[in-house]
N, C-alpha and C positions, 0 to 999 in steps of 0.2 A: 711406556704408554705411547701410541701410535695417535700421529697428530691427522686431525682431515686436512688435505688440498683445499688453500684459500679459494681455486675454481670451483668446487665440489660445492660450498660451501653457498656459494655468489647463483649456481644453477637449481639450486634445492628448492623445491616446489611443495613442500610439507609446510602446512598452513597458510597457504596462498587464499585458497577457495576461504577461510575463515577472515582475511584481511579484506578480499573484494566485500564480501557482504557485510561486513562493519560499514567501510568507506559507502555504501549502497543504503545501508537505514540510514546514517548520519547525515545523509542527501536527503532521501524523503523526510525524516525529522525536520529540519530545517525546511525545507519547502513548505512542508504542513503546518511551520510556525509563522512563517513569513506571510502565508496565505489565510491565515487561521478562520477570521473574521468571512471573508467571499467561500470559502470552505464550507463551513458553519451555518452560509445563509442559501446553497445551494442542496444541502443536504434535506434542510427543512424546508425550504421548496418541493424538491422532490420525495418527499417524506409527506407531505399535504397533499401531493397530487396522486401519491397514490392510496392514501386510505379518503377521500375524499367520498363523502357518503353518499356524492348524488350517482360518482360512479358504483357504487354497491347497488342503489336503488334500481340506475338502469337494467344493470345483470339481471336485477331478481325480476322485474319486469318483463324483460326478453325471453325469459325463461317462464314463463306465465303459458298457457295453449290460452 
């Protein structure tokens, strides 16, 4: 049995791209826990502003001849 080069081994790039994007959610994860609350209240902020009914009313309004 043919052993690999400890170099061969150290330069190997087969499941690289799978280790950055772990280290990459586990960053957002964590941020989005740390933040959860000002997250949560900025969502439903902008979540209010845009079904906000008086903007529907103006649309249908302006769109009136």
């Amino acid at each position: 049995m043919q052993q690999a080069h400890p170099a061969r081994l150290v330069h190997s790039k087969k499941g690289f791209g799978t280790l950055e994007m772990v280290i990459i959610i586990a960053v957002m994860l964590t941020v989005a826990m740390l933040f959860r609350s000002t997250l949560s209240q900025y969502a439903g902020d902008l979540i209010d502003s845009v079904f906000k009914e008086s903007i529907i009313a103006e649309i249908d309004d302006s769109n009136q001849p």
